[in-house]
C-alpha positions as CSV (number, residue, x, y, z in Angstrom):
1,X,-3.9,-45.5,-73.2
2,X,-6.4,-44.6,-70.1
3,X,-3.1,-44.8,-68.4
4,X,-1.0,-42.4,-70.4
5,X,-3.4,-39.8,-70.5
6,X,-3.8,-39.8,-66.9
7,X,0.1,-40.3,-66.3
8,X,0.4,-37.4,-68.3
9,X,-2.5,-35.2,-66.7
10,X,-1.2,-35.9,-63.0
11,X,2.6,-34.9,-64.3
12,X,1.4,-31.6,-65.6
13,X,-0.5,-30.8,-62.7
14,X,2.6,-31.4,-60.8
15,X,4.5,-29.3,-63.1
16,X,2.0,-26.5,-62.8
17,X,2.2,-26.7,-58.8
18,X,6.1,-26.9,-58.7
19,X,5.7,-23.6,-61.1
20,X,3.6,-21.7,-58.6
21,X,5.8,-22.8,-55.7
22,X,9.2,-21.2,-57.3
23,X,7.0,-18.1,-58.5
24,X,5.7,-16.8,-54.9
25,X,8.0,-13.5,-54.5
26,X,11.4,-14.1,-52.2
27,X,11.5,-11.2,-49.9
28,X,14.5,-8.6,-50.7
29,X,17.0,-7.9,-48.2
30,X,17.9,-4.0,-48.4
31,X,21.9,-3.6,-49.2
32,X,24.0,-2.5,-45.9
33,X,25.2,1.4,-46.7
34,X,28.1,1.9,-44.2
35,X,28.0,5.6,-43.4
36,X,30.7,8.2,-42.7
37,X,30.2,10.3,-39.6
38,X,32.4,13.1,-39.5
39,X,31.3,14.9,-36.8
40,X,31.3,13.7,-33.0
41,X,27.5,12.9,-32.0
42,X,26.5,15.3,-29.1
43,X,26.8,13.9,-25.5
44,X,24.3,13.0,-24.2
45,X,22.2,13.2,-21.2
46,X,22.5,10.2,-18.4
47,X,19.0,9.5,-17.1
48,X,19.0,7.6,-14.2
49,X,16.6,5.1,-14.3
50,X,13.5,5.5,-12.1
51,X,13.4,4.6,-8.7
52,X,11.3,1.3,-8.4
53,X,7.5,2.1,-6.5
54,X,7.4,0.8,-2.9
55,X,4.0,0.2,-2.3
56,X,3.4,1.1,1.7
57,X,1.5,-0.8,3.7
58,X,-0.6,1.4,6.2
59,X,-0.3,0.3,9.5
60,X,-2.4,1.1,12.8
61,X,-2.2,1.6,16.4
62,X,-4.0,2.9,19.1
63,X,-2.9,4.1,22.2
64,X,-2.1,6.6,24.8
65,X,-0.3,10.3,24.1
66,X,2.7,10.4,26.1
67,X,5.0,13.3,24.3
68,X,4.1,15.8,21.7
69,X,6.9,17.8,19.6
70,X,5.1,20.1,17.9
71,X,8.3,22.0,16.1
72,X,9.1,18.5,14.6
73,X,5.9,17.4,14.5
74,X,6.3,14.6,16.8
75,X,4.1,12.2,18.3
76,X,4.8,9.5,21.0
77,X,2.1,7.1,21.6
78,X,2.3,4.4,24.3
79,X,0.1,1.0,23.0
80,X,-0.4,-2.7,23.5
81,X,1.7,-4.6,21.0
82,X,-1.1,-7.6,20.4
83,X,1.7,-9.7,18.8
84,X,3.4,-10.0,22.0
85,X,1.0,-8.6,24.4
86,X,3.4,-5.9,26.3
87,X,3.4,-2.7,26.2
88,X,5.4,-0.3,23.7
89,X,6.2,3.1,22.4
90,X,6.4,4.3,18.6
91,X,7.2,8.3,17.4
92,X,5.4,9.1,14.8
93,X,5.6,12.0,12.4
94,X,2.6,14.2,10.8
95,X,3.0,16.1,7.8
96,X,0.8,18.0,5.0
97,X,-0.8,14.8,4.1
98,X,-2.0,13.8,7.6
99,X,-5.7,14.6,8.6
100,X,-7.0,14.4,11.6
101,X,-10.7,13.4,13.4
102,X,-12.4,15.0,16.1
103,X,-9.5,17.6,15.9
104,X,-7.8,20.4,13.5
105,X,-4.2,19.8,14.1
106,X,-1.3,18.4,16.4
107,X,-1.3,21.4,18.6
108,X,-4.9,20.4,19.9
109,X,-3.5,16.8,21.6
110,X,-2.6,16.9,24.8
111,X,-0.6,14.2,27.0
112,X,-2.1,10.8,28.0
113,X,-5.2,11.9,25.1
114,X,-6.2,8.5,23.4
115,X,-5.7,8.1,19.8
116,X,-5.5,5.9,16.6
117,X,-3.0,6.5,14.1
118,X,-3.2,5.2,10.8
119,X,0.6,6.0,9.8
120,X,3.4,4.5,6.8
121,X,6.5,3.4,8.0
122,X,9.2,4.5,5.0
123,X,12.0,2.6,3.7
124,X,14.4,4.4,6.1
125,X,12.2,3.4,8.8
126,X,10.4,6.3,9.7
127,X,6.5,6.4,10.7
128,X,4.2,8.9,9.3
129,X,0.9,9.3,10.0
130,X,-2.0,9.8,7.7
131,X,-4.8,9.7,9.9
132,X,-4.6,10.8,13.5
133,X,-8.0,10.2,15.6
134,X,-8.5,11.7,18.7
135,X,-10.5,9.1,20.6
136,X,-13.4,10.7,22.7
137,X,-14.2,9.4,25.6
138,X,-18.3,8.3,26.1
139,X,-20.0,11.4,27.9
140,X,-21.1,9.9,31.8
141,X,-24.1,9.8,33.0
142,X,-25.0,10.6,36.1
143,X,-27.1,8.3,38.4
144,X,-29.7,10.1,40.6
145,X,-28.4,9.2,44.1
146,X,-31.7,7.5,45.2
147,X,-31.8,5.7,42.4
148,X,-28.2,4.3,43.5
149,X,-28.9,3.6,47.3
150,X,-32.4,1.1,45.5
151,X,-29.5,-0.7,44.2
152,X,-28.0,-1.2,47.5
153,X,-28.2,-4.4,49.2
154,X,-28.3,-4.4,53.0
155,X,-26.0,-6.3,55.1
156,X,-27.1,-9.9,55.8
157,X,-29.6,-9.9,52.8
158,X,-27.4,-12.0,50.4
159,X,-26.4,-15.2,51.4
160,X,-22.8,-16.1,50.0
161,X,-22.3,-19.6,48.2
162,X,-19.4,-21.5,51.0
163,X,-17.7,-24.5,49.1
């Protein structure tokens, strides 16, 4: 008997399970309404899709002033090329969003001037600067001429190293 009643216990318990499993709620799928249209939709706008961001890398260079255009707002700067160690020339460009050190504007370079140019080079290959540095030369000092001829060395006081 043991075993009946506890045949029969695990069957109902099975039964009650099986119940709870077929009672959880099916979702319901909404019925497909095909609609009419009668009237044509209004055209609609083409939007081009937005041109992808270029990010610029800022170059530099340093050199001398060898042309200035200042109705195009033209530089041409002669510099050492480190990569291959000769000498080269780049134009550059300056517009609204170009500042400038140790000067207010374009118009106050001069040929053979020294500068560094921080500048963009855009995707049609143009350079533009965005920071144009006048490079000012150290002031001199002057050395009092007697303190020069002390640093003179007569003739026959220095003996020459001979191999």
């Amino acid at each position: 008997m043991k075993i009946d009643k506890g045949l029969a216990v695990l069957i109902a318990a099975s039964l009650i399970f099986i119940g709870f499993a077929f009672a959880q709620e099916q979702p319901q799928q909404q019925p497909v309404v095909q609609e009419t249209v009668t009237q044509q939709p209004a055209p609609q706008e083409i939007v081009p899709p937005p041109a992808p961001v270029v990010v610029q890398e800022m170059q530099w260079l340093w050199g001398e002033v060898v042309n200035l255009d200042l109705q195009n707002n033209l530089i041409l700067v002669k510099y050492l090329d480190y990569e291959t160690d000769q000498e080269k020339e780049a134009t550059v460009s300056v517009d609204e969003k170009t500042t400038y050190e140790n000067i207010g504007s374009i118009g106050e370079l001069n040929q053979n001037d020294a500068v560094s140019i921080d500048y963009i080079v855009t995707a049609d290959g143009k350079n533009i600067a965005r920071a144009v540095s006048l490079e000012k030369p150290d002031e001199t000092i002057e050395i009092p001429e007697e303190a020069v001829k002390s640093l003179e060395i007569p003739e026959g006081e220095v003996e020459i190293p001979t191999e």
